[in-house]
C-alpha positions in Angstrom: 47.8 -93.1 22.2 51.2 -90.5 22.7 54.1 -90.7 21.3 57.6 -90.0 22.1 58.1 -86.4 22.2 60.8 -85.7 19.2 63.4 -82.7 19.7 62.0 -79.8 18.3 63.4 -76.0 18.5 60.3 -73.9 20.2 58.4 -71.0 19.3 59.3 -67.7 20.1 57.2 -65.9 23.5 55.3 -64.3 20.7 54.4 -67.2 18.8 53.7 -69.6 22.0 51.5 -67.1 23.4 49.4 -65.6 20.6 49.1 -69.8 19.7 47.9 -70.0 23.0 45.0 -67.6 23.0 46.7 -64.7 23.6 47.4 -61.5 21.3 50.4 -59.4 22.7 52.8 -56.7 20.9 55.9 -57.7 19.6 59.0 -58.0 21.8 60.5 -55.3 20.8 64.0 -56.3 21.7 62.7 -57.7 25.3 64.9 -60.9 26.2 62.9 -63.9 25.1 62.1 -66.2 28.0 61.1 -69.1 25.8 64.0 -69.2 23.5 66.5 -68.6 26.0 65.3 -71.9 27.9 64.0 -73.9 24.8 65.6 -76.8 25.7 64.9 -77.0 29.1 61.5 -76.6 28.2 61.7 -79.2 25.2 62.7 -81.7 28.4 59.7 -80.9 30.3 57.9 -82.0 27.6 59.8 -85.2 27.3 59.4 -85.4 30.5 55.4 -84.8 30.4 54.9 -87.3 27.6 56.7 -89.7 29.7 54.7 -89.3 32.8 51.3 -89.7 32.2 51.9 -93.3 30.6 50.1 -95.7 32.1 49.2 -99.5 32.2 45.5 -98.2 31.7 45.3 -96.7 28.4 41.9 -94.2 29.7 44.6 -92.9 32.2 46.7 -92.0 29.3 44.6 -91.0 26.6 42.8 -88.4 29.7 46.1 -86.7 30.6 47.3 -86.4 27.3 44.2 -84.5 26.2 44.7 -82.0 28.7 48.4 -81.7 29.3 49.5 -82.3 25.6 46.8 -80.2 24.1 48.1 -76.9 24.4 49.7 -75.0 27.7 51.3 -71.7 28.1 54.0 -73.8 30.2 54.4 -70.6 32.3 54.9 -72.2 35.4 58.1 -74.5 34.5 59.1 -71.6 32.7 59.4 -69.5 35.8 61.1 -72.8 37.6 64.0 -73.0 35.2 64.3 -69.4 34.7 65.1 -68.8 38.1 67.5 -71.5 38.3 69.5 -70.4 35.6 69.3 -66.8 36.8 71.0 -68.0 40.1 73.4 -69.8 37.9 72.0 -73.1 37.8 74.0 -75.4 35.2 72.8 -78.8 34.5 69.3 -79.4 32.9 68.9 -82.4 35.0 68.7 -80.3 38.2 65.5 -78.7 37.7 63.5 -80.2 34.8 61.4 -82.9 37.3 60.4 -80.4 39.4 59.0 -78.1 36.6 57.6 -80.9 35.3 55.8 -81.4 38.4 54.4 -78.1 38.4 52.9 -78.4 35.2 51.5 -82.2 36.1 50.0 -80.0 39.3 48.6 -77.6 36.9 47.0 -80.1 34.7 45.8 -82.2 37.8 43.8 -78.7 39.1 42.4 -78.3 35.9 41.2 -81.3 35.6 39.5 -81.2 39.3 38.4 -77.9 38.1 36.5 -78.7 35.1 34.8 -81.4 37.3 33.7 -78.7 39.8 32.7 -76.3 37.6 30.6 -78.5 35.2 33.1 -76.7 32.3 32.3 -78.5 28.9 35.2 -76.7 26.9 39.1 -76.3 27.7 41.8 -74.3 25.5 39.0 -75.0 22.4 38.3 -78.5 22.7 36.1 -80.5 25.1 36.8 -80.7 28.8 38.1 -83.7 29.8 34.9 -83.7 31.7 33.1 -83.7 28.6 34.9 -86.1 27.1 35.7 -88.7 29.5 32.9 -88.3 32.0 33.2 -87.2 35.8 34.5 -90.4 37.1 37.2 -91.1 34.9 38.6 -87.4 34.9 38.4 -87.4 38.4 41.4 -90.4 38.7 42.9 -88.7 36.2 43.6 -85.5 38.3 44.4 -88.2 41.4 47.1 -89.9 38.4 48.9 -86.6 37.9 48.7 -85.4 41.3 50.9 -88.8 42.1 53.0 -88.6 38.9 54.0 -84.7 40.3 55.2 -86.6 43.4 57.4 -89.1 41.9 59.5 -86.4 40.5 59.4 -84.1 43.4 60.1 -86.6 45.8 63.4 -87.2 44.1 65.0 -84.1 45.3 65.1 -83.2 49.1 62.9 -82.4 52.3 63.1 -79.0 51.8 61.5 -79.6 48.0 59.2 -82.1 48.8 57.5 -79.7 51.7 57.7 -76.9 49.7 55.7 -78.7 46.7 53.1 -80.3 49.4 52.3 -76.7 51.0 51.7 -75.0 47.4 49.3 -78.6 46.6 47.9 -77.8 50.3 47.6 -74.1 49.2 45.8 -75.3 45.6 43.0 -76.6 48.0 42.6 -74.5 50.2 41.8 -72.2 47.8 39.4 -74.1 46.3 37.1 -74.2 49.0 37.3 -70.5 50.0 36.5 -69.8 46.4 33.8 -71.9 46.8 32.5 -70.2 50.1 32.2 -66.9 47.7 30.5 -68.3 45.3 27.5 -66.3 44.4 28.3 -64.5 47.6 27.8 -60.6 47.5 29.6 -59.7 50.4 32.6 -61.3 49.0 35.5 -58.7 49.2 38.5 -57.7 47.3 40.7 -58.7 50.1 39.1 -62.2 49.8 39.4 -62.1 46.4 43.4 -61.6 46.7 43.7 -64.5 49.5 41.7 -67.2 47.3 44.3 -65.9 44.2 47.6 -66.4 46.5 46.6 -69.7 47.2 44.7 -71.3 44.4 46.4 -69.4 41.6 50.0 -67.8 42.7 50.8 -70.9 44.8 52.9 -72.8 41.6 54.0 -69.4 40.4 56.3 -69.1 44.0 57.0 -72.5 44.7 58.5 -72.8 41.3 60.3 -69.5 41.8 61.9 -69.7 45.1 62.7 -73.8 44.3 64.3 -73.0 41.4 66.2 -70.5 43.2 67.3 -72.8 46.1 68.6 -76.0 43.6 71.1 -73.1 42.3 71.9 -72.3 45.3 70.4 -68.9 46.1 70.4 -67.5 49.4 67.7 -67.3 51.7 67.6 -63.2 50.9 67.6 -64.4 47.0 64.9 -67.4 47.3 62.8 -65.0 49.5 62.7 -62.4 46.6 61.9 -64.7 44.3 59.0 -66.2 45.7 57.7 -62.8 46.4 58.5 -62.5 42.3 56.2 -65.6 41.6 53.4 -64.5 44.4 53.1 -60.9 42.0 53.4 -62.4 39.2 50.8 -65.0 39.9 48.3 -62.7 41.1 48.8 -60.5 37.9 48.3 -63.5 35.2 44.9 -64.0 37.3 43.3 -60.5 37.3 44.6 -60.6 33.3 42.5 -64.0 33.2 39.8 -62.7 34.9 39.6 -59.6 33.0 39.8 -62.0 29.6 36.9 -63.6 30.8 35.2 -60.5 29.9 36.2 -58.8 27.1 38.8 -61.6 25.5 38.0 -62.7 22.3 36.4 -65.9 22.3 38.3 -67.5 19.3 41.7 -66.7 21.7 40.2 -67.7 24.7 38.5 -71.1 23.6 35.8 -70.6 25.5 33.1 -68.1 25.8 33.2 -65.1 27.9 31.2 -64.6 30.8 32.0 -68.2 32.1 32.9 -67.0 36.2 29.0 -65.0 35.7 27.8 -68.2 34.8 29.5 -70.4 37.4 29.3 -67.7 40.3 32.8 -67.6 40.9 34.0 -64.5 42.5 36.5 -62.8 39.5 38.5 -59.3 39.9 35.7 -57.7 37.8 32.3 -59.2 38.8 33.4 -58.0 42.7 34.7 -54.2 41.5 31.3 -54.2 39.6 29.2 -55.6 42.9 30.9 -53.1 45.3 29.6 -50.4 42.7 26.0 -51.4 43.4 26.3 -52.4 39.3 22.5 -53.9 39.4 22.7 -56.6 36.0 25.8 -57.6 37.4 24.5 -58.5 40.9 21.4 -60.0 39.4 23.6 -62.7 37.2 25.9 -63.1 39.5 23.7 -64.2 42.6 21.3 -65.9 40.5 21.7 -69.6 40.7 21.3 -70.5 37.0 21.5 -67.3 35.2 20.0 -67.1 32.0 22.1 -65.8 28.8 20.1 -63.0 28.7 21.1 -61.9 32.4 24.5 -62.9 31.3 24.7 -60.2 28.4 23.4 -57.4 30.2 25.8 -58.3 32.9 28.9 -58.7 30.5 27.6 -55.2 29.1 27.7 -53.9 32.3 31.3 -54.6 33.1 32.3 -53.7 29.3 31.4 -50.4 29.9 31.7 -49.7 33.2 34.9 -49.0 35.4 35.3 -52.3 36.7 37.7 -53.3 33.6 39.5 -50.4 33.9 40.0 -50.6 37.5 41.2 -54.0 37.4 43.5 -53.6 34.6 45.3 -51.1 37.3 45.1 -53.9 39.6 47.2 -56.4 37.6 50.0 -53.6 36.6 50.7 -53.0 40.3 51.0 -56.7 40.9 53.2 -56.9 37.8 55.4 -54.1 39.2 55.8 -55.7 42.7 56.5 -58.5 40.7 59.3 -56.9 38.7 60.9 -55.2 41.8 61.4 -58.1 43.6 63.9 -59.3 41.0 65.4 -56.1 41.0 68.5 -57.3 42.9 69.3 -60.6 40.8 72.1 -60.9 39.5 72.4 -59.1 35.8 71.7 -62.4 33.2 69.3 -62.8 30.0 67.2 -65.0 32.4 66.6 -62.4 34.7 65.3 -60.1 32.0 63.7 -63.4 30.9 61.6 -63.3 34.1 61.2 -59.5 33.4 59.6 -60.1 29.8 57.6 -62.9 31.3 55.6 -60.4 33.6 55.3 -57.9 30.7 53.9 -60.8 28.1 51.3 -61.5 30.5 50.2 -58.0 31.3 50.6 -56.8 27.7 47.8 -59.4 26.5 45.6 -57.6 23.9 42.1 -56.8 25.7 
């Protein structure tokens, strides 16, 4: 059972992501995206609570596991930051449709969990787990129809916009899963199955936010390319997490995209260098964990880390000069220390 969300001041960047899993350095004077827009955000979470009520309480109590039980909220926060950056006013504006993003989020997740056979989630059981397959499957289809409700209160424009980057979510699904285990998988392929299953929320969000201010099309184009960067980024970061994060941050073990197959930034860097443990767990159907720790070895101390760390700072970069040319604000910097936060993640 949920309860009603009570008004609450939230944590600093700092404090939201280190509870999240993440270790990061201090500030350092950066404009702090999460306190500037704390109670925006605190109305997405109202908002959230509200949502995923339902006559049938298994509907409930499955959302709320997954959407209330932790979430860096990065993707409403880039929604609202750019709405305020183009000098959005009223709250009211812009807090659905960043609430829809996150419900999109959570519904992927979901889906996700399902596809991958995941048994943990942000430290806890998978809804998967949990729930069972059936049940957390209509769960994902719930959200994925709560997300419309809201975004089909604003107009066309919105509602197409939302529906491509859902459209996106999918299609990326499936060419992910056409790589899977695959060795000729490339690192352009790698890049388009990030732009649409990963990046997709991160531009919508941007470049909607940036229209209900009313941004023009120069401004709304610069911030979608803003989200795209920036999407890409938080997924190489992810990715390279997956193999040398610490496991009590991540709430999960490493080596989790060795033991599904799926095609990360570092498992293809180490497969184009002919790395041979790496190859061996990756296109083995059911690795064992021995195959798994010599692979994870392999990337530790080979380049591919390294290389994709480079990766992610020139996605951050594109990222950050894309809002070059916003206006001058503390939510412009906000989406400035955003970027940094997520690159600066303690490895």
């Amino acid at each position: 059972m949920i309860h009603e969300t009570k008004s609450k001041t939230l944590k600093s960047s700092a404090d939201t992501f280190t509870s999240l899993g993440f270790r990061i350095p201090s500030l350092q004077g950066r404009s702090d995206p999460f306190r500037y827009i704390g109670e925006e955000l605190q109305l997405v979470e109202e908002t959230l609570a509200r949502a995923i009520r339902s006559r049938e309480q298994s509907l409930t109590d499955i959302a709320a596991h997954t959407i209330l039980g932790g979430g860096k909220r990065v993707r409403p926060a880039v929604t609202i930051l750019a709405f305020l950056a183009f000098g959005g006013k009223k709250a009211s504006d812009i807090v659905d449709i960043a609430a829809a993003m996150e419900l999109i989020h959570t519904a992927t997740l979901l889906h996700d969990d399902i596809i991958d056979g995941a048994e943990t989630r942000r430290g806890k059981d998978s809804a998967y787990k949990k729930f069972g397959l059936k049940s957390t499957l209509v769960a994902g289809d719930f959200l994925f129809i709560k997300a419309f409700e809201f975004a089909g209160k604003f107009d066309e424009r919105v509602v197409q916009w939302t529906a491509d980057a859902c459209s996106l979510l999918t299609e990326g699904e499936m060419l992910q899963g056409h790589f899977n285990r695959n060795r000729d998988v490339t690192l352009d392929d790698y890049i388009e199955i990030v732009k649409r299953k990963t990046a997709s929320l991160f531009h919508t969000g941007g470049k909607v936010g940036a229209y209900l201010a009313g941004a023009d099309s120069n401004q709304i184009e610069a911030t979608e390319r803003y989200g795209l960067n920036m999407g890409i980024a938080f997924q190489v970061v992810d990715d390279i997490l997956d193999v040398v994060g610490h496991v009590e941050l991540l709430g999960k073990p490493t080596g989790m995209d060795l033991r599904d197959g799926n095609p990360s930034l570092p498992i293809i860097l180490a497969l184009q260098g002919r790395e041979s443990a790496v190859c061996e767990a990756f296109e083995c159907e059911q690795p064992s964990e021995n195959q798994i720790a010599a692979a994870l070895a392999a990337l530790r101390t080979g380049n591919a880390i390294e290389a994709a760390k480079t990766i992610s700072k020139h996605y951050a970069e594109d990222a950050l000069k894309s809002i070059k040319k916003l206006p001058p604000s503390l939510y412009r910097n906000g989406l400035k220390t955003l970027v940094r936060l997520i690159i600066d993640r303690d490895f």
